[in-house]
N, C-alpha and C positions, 0 to 999 in steps of 0.2 A: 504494500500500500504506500504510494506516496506522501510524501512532509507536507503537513500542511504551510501556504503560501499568505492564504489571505482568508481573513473572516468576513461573514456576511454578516450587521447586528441589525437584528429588528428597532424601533424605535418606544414606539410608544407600552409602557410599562412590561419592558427589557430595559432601557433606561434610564426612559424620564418614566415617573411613577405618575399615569396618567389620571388612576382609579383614585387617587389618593384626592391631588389638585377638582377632579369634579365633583369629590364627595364632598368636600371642603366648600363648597363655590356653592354646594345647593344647599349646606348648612346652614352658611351663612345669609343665603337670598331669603331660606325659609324660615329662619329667626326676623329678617325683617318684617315679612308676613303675618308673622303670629302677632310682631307689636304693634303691627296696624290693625289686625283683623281677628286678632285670638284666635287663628285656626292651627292647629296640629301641627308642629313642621314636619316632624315625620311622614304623617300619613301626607302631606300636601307632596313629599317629594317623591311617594311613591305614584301619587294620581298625576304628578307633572312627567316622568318617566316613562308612564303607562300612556298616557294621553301625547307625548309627543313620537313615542315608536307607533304609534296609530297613524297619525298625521305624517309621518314620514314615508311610511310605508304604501301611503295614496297619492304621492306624485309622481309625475307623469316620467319621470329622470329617474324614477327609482332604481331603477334595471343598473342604468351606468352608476349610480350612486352605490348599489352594491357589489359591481365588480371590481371599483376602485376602493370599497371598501369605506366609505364616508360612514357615519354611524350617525343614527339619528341624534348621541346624546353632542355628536362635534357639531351637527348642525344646531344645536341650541345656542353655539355662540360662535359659530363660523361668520364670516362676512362670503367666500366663495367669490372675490373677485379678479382671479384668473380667468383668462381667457386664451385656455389653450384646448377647449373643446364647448362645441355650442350649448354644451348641458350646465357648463358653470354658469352662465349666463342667468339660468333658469332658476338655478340654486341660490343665484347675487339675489334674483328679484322675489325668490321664495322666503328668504333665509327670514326677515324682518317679520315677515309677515306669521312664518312658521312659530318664530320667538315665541312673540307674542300669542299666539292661538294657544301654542301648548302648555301655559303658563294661566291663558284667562281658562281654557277649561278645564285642568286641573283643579282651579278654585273650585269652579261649577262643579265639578264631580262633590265639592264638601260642602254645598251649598251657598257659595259667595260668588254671586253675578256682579263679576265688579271688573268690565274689561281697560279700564284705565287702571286700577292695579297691575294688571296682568301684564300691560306693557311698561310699568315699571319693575317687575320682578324679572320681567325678559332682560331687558337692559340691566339690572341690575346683576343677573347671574351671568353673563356676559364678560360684564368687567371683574366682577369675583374670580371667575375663571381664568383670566389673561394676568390675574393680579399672583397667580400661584403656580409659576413654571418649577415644577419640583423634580428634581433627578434624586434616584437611591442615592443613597451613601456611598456606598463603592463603586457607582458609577467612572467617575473619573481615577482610584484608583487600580481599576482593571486597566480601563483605556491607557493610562498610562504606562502598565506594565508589556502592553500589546504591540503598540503605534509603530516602536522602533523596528518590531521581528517581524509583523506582517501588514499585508496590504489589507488595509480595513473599508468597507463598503457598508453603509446603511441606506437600508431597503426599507421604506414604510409605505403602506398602504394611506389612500386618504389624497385629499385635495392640497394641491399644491401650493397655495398661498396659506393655509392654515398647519401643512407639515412643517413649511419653510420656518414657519412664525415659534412654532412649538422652539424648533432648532436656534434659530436666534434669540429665542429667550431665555436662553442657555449661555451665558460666557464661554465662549473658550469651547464649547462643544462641538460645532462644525469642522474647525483644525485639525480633528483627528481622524476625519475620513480623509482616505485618495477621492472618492466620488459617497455622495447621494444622492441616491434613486427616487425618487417618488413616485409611486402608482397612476397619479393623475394626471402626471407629465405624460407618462410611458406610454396608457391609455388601456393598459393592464394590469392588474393586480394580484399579490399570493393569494392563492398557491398555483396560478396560472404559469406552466415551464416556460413561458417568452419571457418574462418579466427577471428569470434566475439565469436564464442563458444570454438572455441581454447584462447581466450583473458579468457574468464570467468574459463577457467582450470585452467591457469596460479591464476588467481587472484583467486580463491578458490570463488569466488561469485555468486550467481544466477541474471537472467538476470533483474530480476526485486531490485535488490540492486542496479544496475549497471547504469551509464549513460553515453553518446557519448555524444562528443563536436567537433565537425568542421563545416568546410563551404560548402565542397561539399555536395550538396542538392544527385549527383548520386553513390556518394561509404557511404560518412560518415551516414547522415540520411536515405537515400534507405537499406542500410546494417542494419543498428540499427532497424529501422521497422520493417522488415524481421525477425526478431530474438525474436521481441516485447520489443523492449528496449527503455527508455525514450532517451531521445537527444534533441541535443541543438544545431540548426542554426545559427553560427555565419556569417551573413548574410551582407558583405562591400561592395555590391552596392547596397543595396535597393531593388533589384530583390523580385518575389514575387512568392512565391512556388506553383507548382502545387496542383489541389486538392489530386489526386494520389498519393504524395508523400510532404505532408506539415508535417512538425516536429512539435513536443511537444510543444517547446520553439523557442524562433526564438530573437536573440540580434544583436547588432551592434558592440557593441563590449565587450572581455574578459571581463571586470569586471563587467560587467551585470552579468557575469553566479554565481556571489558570492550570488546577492539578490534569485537569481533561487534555487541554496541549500537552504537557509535558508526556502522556503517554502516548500524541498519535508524532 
């Protein structure tokens, strides 16, 4: 088996901890709710949740939104203003109006017909959101231990003005790829093989050099399989992979994946 060359890292919580910064962003949106309107903020963040993967899943772009892998809860505070395919277009003019609908009838599911709130809890979760670029802890002390010995390439699914925006709200995090991909550029997404064989172009390396690292068990390692590529399950609830699609390696977290090199 060949040395490995160069790593493929997925982005969104493999490094930056994405689950963390939107729990945090609807906390806080739904503390301000209750002190306006004394409603629940728990249950209001499940009915905004519930009520915006509804509405997401009824536009007309959903198709392209889910091969690039956009997620209803990024459209809660995407803006979507690239224009590198006609459907962001759709999603610039959706995005505002989406906010807010998923927001006012979330209320409505707990009884508060109040759609002038609703578009200030949109806006308000929004910038919650943008206010909380959070990366794990060892994030950068992996990256660091890596960058010099191999060719590093991050691959995220998602819209490209709001992957872009994720990475730049990071110091210093961009610096440590050779190349980042994005789905929405590419105009494919994981676990689709054009999207990993366009990765290995970029990186001059064969797939058997190469290794994936994320958590989604269905774009990061279902992709990587597909293509015959070693990979690395970083796996943060314990979940337990099907036989179908069980990875290489399987860690709890990033800096496990340092003792994984050292053995390939």
């Amino acid at each position: 088996m060949k040395p490995i060359k160069a790593i493929i890292f997925d982005l969104d919580n493999t490094l930056l901890w994405d689950e963390k910064s939107i729990h945090e962003a609807f906390q806080e949106t739904c503390r301000v709710a209750y002190e306006s309107v004394n409603v629940n903020a728990s249950a209001l963040e499940s009915a905004v949740r519930e009520s915006s993967e509804h509405l997401f899943r009824a536009i007309a772009c959903y198709e392209f939104a889910k091969m690039i892998e956009v997620t209803h809860l990024e459209a809660l505070w995407g803006r979507f203003d690239s224009r590198e395919h006609p459907s962001f277009l759709e999603l610039e003019q959706f995005a505002p109006i989406y906010q807010k609908e998923s927001w006012t009838q979330g209320l409505l599911q707990l009884g508060i017909d109040d759609p002038l709130l609703g578009e200030v809890l949109a806006e308000r979760f929004a910038r919650e959101r943008r206010e909380r670029p959070l990366v794990y802890e060892t994030t950068f002390e992996v990256l660091d231990a890596l960058h010099h010995k191999y060719q590093l390439l991050l691959m995220t699914n998602g819209a490209p003005d709001l992957q872009q925006e994720k990475v730049d709200s990071i110091p210093g995090l961009a610096a440590y790829f050779d190349h980042i991909l994005i789905s929405g550029s590419f105009g494919k997404g994981k676990p689709d093989p054009t999207i990993f064989e366009h990765a290995l172009n970029l990186l001059g390396t064969t797939v058997e050099e190469t290794i994936m690292v994320g958590d989604n068990l269905d774009t990061d390692i279902k992709g990587a399989l597909a293509v015959g590529m070693r990979n690395v399950w970083i796996n943060h609830h314990n979940r337990t992979a099907p036989i179908h699609n069980r990875p290489n390696y399987e860690i709890a977290t990033l800096p496990e994946l340092l003792g994984i090199l050292k053995l390939e």
